[in-house]
VOPAGU-2260 file (C-alpha; in pm, 1 decimal, decimal comma):
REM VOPAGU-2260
SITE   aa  ch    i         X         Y         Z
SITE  UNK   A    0   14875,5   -5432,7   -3446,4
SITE  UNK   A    1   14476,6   -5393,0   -3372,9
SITE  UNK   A    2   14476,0   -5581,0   -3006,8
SITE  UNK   A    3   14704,8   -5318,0   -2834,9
SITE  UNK   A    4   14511,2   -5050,3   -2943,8
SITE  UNK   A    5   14171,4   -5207,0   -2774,5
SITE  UNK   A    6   14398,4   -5244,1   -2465,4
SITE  UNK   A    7   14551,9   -4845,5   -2487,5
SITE  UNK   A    8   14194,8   -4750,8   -2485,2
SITE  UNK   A    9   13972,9   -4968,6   -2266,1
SITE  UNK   A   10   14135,2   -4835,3   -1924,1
SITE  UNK   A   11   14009,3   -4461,7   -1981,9
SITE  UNK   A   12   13638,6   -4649,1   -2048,3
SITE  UNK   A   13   13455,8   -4511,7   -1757,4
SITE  UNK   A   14   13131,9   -4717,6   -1813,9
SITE  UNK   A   15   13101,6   -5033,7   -1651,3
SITE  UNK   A   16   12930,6   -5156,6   -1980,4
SITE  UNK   A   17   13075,2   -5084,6   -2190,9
SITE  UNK   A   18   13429,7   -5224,1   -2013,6
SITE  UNK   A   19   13242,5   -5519,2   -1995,5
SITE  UNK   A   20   13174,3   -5557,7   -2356,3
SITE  UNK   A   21   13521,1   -5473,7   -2465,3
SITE  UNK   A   22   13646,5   -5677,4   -2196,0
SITE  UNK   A   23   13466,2   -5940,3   -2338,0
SITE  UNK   A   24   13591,6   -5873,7   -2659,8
SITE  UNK   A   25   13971,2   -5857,7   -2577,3
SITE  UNK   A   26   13877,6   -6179,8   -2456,9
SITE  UNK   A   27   13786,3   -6292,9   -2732,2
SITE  UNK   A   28   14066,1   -6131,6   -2938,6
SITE  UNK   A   29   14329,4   -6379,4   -2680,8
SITE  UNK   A   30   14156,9   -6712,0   -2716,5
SITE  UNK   A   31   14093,1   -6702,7   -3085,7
SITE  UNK   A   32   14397,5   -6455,8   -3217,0
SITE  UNK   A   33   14375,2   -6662,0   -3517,4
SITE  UNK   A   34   14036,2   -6480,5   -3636,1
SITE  UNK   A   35   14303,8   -6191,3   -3660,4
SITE  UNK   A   36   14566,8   -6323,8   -3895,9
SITE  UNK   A   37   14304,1   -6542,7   -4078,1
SITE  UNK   A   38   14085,2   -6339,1   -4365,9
SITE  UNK   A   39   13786,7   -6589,5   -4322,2
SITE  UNK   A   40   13771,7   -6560,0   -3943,0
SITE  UNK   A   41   13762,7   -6180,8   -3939,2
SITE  UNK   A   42   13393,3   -6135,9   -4118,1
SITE  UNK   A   43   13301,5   -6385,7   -3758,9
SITE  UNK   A   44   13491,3   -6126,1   -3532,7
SITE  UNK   A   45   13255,4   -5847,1   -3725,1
SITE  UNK   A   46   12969,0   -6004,2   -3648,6
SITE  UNK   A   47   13042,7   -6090,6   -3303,5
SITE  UNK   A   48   13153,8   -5732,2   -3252,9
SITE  UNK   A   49   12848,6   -5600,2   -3365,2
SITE  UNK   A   50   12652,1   -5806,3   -3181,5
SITE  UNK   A   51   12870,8   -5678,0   -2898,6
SITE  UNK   A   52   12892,6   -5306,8   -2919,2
SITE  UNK   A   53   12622,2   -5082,7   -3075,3
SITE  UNK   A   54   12595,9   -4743,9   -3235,2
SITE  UNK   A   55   12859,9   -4476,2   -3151,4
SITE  UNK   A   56   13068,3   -4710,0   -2937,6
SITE  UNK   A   57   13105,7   -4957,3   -3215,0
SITE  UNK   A   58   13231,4   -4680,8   -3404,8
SITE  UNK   A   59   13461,9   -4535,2   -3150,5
SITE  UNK   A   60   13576,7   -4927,6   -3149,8
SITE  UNK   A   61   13630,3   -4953,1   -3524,7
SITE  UNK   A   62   13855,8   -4611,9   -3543,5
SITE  UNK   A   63   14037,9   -4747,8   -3185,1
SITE  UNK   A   64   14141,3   -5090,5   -3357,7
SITE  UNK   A   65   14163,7   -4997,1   -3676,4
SITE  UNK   A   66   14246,6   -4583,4   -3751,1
């Protein structure tokens, strides 16, 4: 599943943040899991994770949750 993987790889984030952001983003992941299992609510989770997360960490972020 894609949440563990954000939560394997947000304790070796040194940067305050960028924790922060992800933080914010597991966050979001818990309160609205049903963006996950739903195909329409996932295009809203790519947006919000873009919005987010920029450049090279949104990258690193993509191949974390989904690689």
């Amino acid at each position: 599943s894609t949440v563990p993987k954000i939560w394997r790889w947000l304790p070796k984030e040194s940067d305050p943040e960028v924790r922060a952001k992800l933080l914010s983003f597991c966050g979001l992941l818990i309160s609205h899991p049903g963006h996950w299992i739903d195909g329409g609510g996932r295009s809203q989770f790519v947006e919000v994770l873009n919005q987010e997360i920029s450049g090279s960490e949104r990258e690193e972020a993509w191949k974390m949750m989904y690689e």
